[in-house]
C-alpha positions as CSV (number, residue, x, y, z in Angstrom):
1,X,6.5,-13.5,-3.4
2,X,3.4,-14.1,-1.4
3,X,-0.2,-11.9,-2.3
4,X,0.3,-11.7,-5.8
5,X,-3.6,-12.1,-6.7
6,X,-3.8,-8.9,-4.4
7,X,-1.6,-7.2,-6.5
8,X,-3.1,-7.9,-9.5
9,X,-6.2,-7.2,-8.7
10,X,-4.9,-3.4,-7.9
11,X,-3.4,-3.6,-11.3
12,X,-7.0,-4.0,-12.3
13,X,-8.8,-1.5,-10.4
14,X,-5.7,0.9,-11.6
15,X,-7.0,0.7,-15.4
16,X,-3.3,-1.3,-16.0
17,X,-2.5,-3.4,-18.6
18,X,-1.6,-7.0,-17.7
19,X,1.9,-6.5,-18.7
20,X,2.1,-4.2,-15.7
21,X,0.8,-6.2,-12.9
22,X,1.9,-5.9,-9.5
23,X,4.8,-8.7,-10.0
24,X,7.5,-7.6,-12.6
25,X,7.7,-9.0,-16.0
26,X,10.8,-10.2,-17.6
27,X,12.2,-9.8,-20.7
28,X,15.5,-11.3,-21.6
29,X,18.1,-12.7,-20.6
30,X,19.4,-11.7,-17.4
31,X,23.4,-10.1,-18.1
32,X,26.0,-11.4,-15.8
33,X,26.7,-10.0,-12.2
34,X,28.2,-7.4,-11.0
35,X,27.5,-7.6,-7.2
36,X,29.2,-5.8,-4.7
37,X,32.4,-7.9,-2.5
38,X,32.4,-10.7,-4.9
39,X,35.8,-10.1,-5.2
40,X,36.6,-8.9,-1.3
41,X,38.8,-11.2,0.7
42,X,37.3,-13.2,3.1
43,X,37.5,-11.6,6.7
44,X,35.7,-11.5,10.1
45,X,33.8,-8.5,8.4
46,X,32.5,-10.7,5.5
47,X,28.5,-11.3,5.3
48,X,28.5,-14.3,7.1
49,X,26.7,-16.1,4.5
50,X,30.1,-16.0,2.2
51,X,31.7,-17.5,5.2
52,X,29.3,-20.7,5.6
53,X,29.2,-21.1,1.8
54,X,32.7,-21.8,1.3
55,X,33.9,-25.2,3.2
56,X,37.6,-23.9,3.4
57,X,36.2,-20.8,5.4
58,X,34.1,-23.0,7.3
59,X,37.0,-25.0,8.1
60,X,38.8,-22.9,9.5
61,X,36.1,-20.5,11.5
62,X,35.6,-23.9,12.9
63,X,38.9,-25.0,14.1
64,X,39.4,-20.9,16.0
65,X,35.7,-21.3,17.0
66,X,34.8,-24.8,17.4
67,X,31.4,-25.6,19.2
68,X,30.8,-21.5,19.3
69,X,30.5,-21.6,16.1
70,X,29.2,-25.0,15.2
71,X,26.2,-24.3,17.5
72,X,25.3,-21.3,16.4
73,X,21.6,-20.6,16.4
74,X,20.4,-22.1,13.2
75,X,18.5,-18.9,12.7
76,X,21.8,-17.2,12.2
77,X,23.4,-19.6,9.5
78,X,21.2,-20.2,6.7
79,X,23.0,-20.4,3.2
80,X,20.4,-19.1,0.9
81,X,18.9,-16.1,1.1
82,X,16.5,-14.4,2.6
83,X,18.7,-15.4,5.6
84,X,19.7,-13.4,8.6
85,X,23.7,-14.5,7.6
86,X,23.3,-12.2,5.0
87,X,23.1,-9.0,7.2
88,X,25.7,-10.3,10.2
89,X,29.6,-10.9,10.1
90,X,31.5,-12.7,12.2
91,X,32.9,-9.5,13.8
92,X,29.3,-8.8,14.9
93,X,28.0,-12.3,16.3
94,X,31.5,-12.7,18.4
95,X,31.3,-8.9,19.6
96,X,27.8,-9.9,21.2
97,X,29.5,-13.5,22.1
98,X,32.3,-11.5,23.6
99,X,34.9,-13.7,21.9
100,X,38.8,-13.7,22.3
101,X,39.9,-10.6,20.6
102,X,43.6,-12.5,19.8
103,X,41.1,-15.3,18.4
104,X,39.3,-13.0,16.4
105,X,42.1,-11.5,15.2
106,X,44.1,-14.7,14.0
107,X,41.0,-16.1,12.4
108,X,40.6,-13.1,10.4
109,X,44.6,-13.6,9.3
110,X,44.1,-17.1,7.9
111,X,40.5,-15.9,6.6
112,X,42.2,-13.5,4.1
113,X,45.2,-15.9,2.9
114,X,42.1,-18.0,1.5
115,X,42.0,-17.1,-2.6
116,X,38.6,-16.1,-4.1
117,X,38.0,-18.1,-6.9
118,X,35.2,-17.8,-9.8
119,X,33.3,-20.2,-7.9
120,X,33.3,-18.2,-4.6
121,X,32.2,-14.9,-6.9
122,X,29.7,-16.8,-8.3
123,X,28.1,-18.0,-5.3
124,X,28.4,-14.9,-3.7
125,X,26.4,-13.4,-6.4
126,X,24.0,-16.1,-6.3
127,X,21.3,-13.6,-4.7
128,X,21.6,-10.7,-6.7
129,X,20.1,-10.7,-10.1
130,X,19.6,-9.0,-13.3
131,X,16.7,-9.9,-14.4
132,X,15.1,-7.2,-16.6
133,X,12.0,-6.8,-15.2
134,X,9.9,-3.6,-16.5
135,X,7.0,-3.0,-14.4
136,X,5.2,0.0,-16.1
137,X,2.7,2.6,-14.4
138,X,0.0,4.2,-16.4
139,X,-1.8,6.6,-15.5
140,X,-2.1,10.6,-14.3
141,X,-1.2,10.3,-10.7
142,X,1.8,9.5,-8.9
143,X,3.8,6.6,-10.3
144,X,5.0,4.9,-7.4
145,X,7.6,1.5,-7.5
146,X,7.5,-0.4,-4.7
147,X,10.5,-2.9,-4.4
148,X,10.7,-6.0,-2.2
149,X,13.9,-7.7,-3.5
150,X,14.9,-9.1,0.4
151,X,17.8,-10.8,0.7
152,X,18.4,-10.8,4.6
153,X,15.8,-11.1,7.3
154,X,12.6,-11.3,5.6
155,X,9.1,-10.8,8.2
156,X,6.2,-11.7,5.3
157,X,3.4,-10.4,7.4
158,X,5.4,-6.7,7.6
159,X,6.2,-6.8,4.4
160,X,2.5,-8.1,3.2
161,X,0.7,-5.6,5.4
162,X,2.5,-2.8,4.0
163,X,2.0,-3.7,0.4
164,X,-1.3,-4.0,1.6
165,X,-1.9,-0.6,3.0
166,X,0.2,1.4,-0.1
167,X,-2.3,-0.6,-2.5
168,X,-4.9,0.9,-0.9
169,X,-3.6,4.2,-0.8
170,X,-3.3,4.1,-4.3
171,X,-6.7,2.8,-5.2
172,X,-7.9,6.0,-2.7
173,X,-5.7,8.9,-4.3
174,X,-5.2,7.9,-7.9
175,X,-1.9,6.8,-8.0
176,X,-0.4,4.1,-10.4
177,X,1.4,1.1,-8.0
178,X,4.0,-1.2,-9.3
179,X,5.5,-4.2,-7.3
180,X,8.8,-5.8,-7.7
181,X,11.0,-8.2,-6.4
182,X,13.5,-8.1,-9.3
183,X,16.9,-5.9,-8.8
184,X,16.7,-5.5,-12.2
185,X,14.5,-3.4,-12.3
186,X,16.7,-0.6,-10.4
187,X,18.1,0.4,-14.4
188,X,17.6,3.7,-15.8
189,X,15.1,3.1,-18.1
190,X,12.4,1.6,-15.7
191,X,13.2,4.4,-13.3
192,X,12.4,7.2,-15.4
193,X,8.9,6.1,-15.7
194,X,8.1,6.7,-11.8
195,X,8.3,9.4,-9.2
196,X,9.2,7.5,-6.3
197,X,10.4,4.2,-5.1
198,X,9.2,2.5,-1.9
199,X,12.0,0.6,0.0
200,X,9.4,-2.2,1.7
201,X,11.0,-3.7,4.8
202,X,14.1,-4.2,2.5
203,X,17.2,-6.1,4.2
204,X,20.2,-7.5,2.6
205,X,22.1,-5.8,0.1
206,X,20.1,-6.4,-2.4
207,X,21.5,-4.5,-5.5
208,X,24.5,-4.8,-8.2
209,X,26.7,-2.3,-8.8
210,X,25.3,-1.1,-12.0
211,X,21.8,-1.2,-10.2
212,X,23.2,1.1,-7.5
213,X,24.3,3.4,-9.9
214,X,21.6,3.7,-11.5
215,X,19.7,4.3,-8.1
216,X,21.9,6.5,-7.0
217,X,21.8,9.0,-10.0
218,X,18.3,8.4,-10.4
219,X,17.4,10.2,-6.7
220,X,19.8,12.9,-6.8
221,X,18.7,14.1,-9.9
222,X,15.1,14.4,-8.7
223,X,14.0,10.9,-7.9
224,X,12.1,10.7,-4.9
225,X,12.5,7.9,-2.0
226,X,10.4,5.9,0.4
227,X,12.2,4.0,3.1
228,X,9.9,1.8,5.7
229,X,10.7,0.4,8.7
230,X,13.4,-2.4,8.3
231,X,15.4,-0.7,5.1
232,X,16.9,1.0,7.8
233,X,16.9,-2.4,10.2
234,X,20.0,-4.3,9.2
235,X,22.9,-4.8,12.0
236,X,25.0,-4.5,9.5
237,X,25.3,-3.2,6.0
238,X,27.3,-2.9,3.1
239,X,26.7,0.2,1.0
240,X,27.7,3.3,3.1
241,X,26.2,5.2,0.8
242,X,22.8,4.1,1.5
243,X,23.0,4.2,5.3
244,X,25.2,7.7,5.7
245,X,23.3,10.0,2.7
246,X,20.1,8.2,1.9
247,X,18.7,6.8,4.7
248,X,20.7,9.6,6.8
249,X,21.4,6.9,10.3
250,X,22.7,3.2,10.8
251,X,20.6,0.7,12.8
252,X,21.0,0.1,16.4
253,X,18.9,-2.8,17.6
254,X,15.2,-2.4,19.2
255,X,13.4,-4.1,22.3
256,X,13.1,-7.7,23.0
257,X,11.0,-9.0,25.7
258,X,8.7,-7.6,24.9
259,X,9.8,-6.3,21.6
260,X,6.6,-4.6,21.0
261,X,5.8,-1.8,23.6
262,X,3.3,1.2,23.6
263,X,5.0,5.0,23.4
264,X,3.9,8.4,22.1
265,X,5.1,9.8,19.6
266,X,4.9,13.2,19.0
267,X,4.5,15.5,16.0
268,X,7.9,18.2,15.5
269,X,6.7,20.1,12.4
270,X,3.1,20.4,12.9
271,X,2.9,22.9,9.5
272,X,4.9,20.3,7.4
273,X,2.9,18.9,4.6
274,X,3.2,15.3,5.7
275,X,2.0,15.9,9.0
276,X,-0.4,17.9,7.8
277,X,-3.7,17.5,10.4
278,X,-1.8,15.1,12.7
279,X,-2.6,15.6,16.4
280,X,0.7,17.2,18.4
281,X,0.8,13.3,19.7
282,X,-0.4,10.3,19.2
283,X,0.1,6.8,21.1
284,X,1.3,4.0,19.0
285,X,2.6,0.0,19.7
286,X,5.5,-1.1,17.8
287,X,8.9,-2.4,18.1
288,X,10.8,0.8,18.3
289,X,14.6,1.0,16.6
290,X,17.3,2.9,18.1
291,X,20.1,4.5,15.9
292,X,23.6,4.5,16.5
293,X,23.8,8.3,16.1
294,X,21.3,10.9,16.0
295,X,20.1,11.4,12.2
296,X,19.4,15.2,12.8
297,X,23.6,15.1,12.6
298,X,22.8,14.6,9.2
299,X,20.8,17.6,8.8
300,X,17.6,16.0,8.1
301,X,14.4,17.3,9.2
302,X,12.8,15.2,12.0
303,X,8.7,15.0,11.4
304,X,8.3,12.3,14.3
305,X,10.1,11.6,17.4
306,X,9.5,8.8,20.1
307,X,9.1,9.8,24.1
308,X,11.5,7.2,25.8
309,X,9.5,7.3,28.9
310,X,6.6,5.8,27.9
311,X,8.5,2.2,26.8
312,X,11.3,2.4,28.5
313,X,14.2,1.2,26.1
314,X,17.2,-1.0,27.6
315,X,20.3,1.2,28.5
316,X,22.4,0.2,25.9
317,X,19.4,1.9,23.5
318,X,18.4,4.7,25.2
319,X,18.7,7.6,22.4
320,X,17.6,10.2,25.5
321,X,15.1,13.4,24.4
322,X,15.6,13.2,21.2
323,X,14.9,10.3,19.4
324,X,13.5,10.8,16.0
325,X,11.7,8.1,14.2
326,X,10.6,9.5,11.0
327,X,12.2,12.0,9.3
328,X,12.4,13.4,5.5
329,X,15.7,15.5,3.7
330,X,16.9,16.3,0.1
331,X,19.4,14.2,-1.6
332,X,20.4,16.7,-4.3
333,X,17.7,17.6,-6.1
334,X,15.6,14.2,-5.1
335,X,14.0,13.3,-1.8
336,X,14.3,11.3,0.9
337,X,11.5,9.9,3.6
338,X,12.1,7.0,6.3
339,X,9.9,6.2,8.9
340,X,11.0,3.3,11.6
341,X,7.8,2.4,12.2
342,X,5.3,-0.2,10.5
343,X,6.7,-4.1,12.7
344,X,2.9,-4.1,14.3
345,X,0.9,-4.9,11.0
346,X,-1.9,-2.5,13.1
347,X,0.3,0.2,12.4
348,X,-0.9,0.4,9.3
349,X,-4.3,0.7,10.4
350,X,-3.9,3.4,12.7
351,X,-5.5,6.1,10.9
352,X,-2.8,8.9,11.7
353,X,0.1,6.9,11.0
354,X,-2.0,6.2,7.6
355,X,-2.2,9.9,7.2
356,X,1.3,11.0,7.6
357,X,2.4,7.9,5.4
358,X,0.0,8.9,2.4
359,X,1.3,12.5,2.5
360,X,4.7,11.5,3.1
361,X,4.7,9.4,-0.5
362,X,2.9,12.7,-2.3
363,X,6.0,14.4,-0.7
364,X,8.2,12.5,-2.4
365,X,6.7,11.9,-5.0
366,X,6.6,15.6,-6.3
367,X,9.6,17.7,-7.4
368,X,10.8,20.3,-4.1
369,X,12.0,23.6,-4.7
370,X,13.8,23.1,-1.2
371,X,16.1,20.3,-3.2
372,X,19.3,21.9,-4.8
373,X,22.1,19.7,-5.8
């Protein structure tokens, strides 16, 4: 992971021990894997990255297929992650390619008469891990874990500048910062030493089962939850828990030429705490997502949402007069914040967007009489 001497030196200016740098330690051996679809049949819904790692699959997407498939763009078929294969399936490539739906569905036939052996789990679970990693804060202030385990598309200068900008805000508020790109980690007994986690740019499923679990319980009973810009970016995932009650809405797509365009965005709860002294609007660049469906459905409370008119979105992502792009709700008694924007490392730099991110952490970070399970 890149900007480790960055992180450490935080650790430093945080009064931390060594053994609690910005990078997680481990421990011991790592236990086996239990990572979600190892044992799933292969299908046209499969992360494409099973598909290319298995020859037999290969074989036969290739003989439905042939040069559509062959000649994919390379940026789509990488076979270790971080790789954009892990967040597409054939389904979704071919729907954009506006393959033969007869073709589609007779691949996906002989897909799933193909056996998953021990060596397909295995390599399947090739890019989750268990390594026990415990990152420990110290400390009076919030004890924030930020986690950068990315397994699908991975943008190092989004990712970077973020890190870069939380650091900050926690040398300027007090708070005790932790960086990790271990899934282990994601285990009870690190969790209970922080009040929030910080979801940096994360795509890919990038947890076990056990490690969802322990997620999972940790937030709803009081955990609190960051989510920045691509955890919620993926064109398709493969925990519907995460998308439908933690994140609260499911990637659309964004812009492309250009993909980063100016807009306003404007303030909807002016008296919330984590927009606090905002302006009522406030211009911004960025590459701006689109949701499939309208995440106040969800009952969330919108704190930002983006004026189409001012960047003009291609029909197929117009979201209309209301299109929120940062939000916050309860998940049981824990919380949850997402905010789509933070592509345009300036982002970070724009000193509102700083302001409603910094508050929006101490939200979450700090138990809310508001969340009942």
């Amino acid at each position: 992971m890149p900007t480790k001497s960055v992180a450490s030196a935080l650790a430093l200016l945080l009064g931390l021990s060594g053994a609690t740098n910005a990078m997680a330690t481990t421990m011991a051996t790592p236990r086996p894997i239990d990572c979600p679809l190892a044992k799933a049949a292969f299908s046209i819904d499969s992360p494409l990255i099973d598909i290319l790692i298995n020859p037999a699959a290969s074989a036969i997407v290739t003989e439905e297929l042939g040069e559509s498939f062959t000649k994919l763009n390379p940026f789509l078929t990488g076979t270790s992650a971080p790789t954009f294969s892990v967040i597409v399936t054939l389904r979704s490539v071919y729907a954009m390619n506006k393959a033969d739906p007869a073709t589609l569905a007779r691949l996906d036939q002989r897909l799933r008469q193909l056996p998953v052996t021990a060596a397909d789990q295995r390599a399947r679970c090739a890019r989750y891990d268990n390594v026990p990693a415990d990152p420990r804060p110290s400390g009076k202030g919030l004890h924030v874990l930020v986690f950068e385990k990315i397994n699908g598309f991975l943008d190092k200068e989004s990712v970077a500048t973020a890190r870069h900008a939380l650091e900050s805000m926690a040398q300027e508020r007090g708070w005790s910062l932790q960086v990790t790109d271990k899934g282990g980690a994601i285990r009870p007994e690190v969790l209970a030493h922080y009040d929030l986690v910080v979801w940096n740019n994360i795509s890919g499923d990038a947890l076990t089962l056990t490690q969802r679990k322990a997620l999972r319980e940790w937030i709803t009973r009081g955990g609190g939850f960051v989510g920045l810009h691509g955890a919620a970016g993926d064109p398709m995932t493969f925990w519907d828990w995460y998308n439908d009650t933690l994140i609260g809405a499911s990637f659309l797509g964004h812009p492309a030429n250009p993909q980063f365009r100016p807009a306003t965005l404007h303030v909807e709860q002016p008296a919330d705490a984590t927009t606090s002294g905002l302006p009522a609007e406030f211009p911004m660049t960025d590459e701006w997502y689109s949701f499939r469906a309208n995440p106040r459905q969800k009952g969330v409370r919108v704190l930002l949402t983006l004026d189409e008119s001012g960047y003009n979105p291609p029909e197929h992502l117009v979201m209309g007069k209301d299109h929120p792009i940062a939000w916050k709700h309860c998940v049981g008694r824990g919380r949850s914040f997402y905010s789509a924007i933070g592509h345009v490392p300036a982002t970070f730099a724009d000193p509102n967007y700083r302001r409603f991110l910094t508050q929006a952490l101490e939200w979450a970070g700090k138990p809310d009489p508001s969340c009942k399970p």
